[in-house]
C-alpha positions as CSV (number, residue, x, y, z in Angstrom):
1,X,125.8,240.8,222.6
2,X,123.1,238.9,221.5
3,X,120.3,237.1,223.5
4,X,121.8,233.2,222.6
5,X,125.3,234.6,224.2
6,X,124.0,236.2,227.0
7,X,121.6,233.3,228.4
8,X,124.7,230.7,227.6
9,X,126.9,232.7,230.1
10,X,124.2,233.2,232.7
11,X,123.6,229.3,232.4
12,X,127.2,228.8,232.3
13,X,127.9,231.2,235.6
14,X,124.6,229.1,237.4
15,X,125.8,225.5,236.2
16,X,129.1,226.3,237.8
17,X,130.1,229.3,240.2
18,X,125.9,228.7,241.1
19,X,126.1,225.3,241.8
20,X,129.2,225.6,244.0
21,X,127.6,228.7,246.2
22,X,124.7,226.8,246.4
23,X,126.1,223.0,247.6
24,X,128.3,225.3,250.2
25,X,125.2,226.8,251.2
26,X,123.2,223.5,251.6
27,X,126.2,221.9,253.4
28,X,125.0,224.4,257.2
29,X,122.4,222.2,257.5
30,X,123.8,219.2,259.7
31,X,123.1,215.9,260.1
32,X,120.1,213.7,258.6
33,X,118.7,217.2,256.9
34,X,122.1,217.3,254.8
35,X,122.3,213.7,254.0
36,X,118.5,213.7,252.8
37,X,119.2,216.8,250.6
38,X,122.7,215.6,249.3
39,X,120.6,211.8,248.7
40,X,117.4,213.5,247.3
41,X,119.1,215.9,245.0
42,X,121.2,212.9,243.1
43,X,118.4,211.0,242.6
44,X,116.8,213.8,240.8
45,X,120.2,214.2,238.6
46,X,119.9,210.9,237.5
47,X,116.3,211.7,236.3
48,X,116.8,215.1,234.6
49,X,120.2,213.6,232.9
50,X,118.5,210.9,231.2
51,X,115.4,213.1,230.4
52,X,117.8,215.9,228.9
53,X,119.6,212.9,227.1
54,X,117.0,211.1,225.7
55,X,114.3,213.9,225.1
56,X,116.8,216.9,224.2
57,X,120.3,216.2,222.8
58,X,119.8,212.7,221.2
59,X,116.8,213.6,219.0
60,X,118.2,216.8,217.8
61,X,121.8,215.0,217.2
62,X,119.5,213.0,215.0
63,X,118.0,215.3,213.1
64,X,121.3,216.7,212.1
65,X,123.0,213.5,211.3
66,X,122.9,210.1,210.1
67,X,121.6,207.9,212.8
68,X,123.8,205.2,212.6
69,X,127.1,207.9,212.7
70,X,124.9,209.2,215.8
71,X,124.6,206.6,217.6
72,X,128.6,205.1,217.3
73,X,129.3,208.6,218.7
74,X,127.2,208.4,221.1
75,X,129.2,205.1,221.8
76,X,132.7,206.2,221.5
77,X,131.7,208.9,224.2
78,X,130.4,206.3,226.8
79,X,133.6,204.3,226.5
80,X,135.8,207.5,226.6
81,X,134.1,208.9,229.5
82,X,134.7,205.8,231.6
83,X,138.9,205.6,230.0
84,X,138.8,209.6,231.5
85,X,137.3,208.3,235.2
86,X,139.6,206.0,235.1
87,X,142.8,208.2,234.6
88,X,141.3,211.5,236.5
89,X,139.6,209.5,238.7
90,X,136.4,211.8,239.1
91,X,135.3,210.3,242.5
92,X,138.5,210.5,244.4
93,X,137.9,209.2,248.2
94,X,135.0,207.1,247.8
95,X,136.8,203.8,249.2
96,X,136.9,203.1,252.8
97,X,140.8,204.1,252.8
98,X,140.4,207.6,251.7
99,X,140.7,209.3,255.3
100,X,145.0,208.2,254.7
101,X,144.8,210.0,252.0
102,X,142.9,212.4,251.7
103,X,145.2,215.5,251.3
104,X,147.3,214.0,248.4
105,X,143.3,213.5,247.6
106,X,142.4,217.0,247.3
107,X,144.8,217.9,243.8
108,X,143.2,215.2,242.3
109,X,139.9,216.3,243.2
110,X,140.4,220.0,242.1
111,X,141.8,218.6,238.5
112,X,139.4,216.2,237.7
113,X,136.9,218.9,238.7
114,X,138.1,221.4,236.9
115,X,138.4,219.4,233.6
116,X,134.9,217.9,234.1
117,X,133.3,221.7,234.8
118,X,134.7,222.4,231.3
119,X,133.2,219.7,230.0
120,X,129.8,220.8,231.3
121,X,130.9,224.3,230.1
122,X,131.2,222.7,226.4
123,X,128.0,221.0,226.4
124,X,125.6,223.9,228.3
125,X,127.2,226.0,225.0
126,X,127.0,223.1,222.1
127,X,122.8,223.0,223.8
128,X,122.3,227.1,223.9
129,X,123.6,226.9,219.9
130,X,121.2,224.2,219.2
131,X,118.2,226.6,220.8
132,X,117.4,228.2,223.6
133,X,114.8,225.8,225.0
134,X,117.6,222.7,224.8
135,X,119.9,225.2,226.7
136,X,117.5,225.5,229.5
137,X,117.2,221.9,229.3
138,X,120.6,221.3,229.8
139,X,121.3,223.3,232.2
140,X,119.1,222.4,234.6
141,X,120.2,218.9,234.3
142,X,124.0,220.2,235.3
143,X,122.8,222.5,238.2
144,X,121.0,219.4,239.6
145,X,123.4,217.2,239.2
146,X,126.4,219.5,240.0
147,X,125.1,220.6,243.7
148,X,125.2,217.3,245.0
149,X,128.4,216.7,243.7
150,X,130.1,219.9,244.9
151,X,128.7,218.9,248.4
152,X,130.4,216.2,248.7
153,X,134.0,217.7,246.9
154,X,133.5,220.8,249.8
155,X,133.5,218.3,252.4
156,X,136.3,216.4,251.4
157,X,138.5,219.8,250.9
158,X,137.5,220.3,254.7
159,X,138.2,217.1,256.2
160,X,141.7,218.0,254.4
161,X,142.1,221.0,257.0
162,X,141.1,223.6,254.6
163,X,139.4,226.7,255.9
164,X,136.0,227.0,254.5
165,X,137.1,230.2,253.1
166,X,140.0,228.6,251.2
167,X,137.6,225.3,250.5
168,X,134.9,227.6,248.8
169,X,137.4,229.5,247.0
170,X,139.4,226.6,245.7
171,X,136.1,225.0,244.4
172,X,135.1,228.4,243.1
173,X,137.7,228.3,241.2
174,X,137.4,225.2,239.6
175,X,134.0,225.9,238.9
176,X,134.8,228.7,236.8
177,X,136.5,226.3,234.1
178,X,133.0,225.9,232.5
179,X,132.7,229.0,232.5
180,X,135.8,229.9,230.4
181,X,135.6,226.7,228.3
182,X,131.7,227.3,227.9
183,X,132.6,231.0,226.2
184,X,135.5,229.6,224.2
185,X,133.6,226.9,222.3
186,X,130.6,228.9,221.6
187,X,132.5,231.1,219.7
188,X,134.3,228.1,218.0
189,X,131.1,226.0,217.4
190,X,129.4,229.2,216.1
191,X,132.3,229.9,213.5
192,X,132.4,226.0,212.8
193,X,128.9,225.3,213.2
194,X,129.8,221.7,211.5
195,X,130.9,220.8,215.3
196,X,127.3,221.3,216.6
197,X,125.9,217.5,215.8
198,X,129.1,216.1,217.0
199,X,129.4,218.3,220.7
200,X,125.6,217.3,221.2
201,X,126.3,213.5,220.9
202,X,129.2,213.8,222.9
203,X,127.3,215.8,225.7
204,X,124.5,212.9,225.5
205,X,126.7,210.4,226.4
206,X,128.4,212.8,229.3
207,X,124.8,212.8,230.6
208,X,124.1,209.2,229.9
209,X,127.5,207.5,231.5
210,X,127.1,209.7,234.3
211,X,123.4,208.6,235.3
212,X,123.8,204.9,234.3
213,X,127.7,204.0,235.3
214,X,127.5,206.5,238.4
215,X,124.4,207.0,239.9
216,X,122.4,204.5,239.2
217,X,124.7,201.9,240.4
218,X,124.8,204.3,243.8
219,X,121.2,203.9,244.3
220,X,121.5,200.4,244.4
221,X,123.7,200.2,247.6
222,X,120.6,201.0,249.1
223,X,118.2,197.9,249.0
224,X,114.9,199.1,251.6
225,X,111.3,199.2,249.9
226,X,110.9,203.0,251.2
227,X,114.2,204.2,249.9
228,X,113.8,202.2,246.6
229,X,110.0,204.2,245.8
230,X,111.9,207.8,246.8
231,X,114.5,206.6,244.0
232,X,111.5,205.6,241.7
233,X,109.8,208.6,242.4
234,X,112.7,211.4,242.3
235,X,114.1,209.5,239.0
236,X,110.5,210.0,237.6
237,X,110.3,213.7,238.9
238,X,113.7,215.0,237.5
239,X,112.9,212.6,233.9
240,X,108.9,214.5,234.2
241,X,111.1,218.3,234.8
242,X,112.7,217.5,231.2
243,X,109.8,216.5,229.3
244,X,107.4,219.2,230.8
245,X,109.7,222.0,229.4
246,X,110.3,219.9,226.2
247,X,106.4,220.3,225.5
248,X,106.2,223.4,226.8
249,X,108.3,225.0,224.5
């Protein structure tokens, strides 16, 4: 097995089964401390996706590809990521209703979970072929923006009268779709590696439509001074994270 393969399935196991054991992990502390983490943790997701975006995966589609061919890609995946939110519904039980129905909630929110852990699964492998140092990149931006989302997906299997036993093992188990979808397209982009330039455009704008048409909008529901400079701040810090280990390496 060589080195590439065997960091992409470590990343793979810590973007997903990591992320999970982690956000179950965060979710003993109570109260305010678990709010602030949960809060604090997104902000920095939105930070370290555009920085992986704009720094890592959109420069090297670039350099692999005709710009304008990149950058309609790029494009098409924004406007296909927001038809797939619409039909899978990503963010089940947001609405002030979502306490009716929450358990014909939770299939929903295992799917969509599932399908979108493959995603990440595909684009942590399209990054690790690339090179190493975008692999890191990448998957640092999934871990931070996965925890925060797994928080809130445990909590919602719970309030549907799951065990936490059965609620950690259900979202274990989703999680592990990156992980099998991760393995299968590194083999296929590493037989075609034609596919390369088009999987890294396509995980850009993953990254992008998830910081600008999901968080972002998020953190303005929140309109106090203090609150705003954390966002500025934590935004700066994860988009900072990304360029430091850009020009490092």
């Amino acid at each position: 097995m060589s080195l590439e393969l065997k960091l992409t399935v470590v990343a793979l196991i810590s973007g997903s089964v990591g992320s999970v054991a982690i956000a179950s992990l965060l979710l003993l502390f109570r109260g305010v401390i678990m709010e602030r983490i949960y809060t604090w943790l997104a902000y920095m997701a939105g930070g370290t996706l555009l920085g992986a975006a704009f720094f890592g995966m959109i420069p090297k589609a670039l350099s692999l590809m005709d710009t304008n061919q990149t950058m309609q890609l790029i494009l098409a995946g924004i406007f296909f990521f927001f038809i797939l939110e619409k039909l899978i519904l990503w963010h089940t039980c947001r609405n002030k209703n979502c306490e009716r129905h929450i358990h014909t909630a939770v299939p929903m929110i295992l799917i969509g979970d599932a399908f979108h852990n493959a995603i990440d699964g595909i684009v942590i492998a399209a990054s690790f072929l690339s090179s190493i140092e975008m692999g890191l990149v990448v998957t640092l931006s999934v871990i931070f923006h996965e925890i925060p989302q797994e928080m809130g997906d445990f909590s919602i299997l719970l309030k549907s009268g799951l065990s936490k036993k059965k609620a950690l093992w259900y979202n274990m188990l989703s999680g592990s779709s990156a992980i099998l979808a991760g393995i299968l397209a590194y083999f296929f982009m590493q037989w075609m590696e034609c596919f390369i330039p088009y999987a890294l455009t396509f995980s850009a704008a993953s990254f992008l439509y998830i910081a600008l048409a999901d968080l972002i909008p998020e953190m303005h529901k929140k309109t106090k001074i203090s609150e705003s400079v954390v966002q500025i701040m934590l935004i700066f810090i994860g988009i900072s994270i990304i360029y430091l280990i850009r020009l490092i390496h």
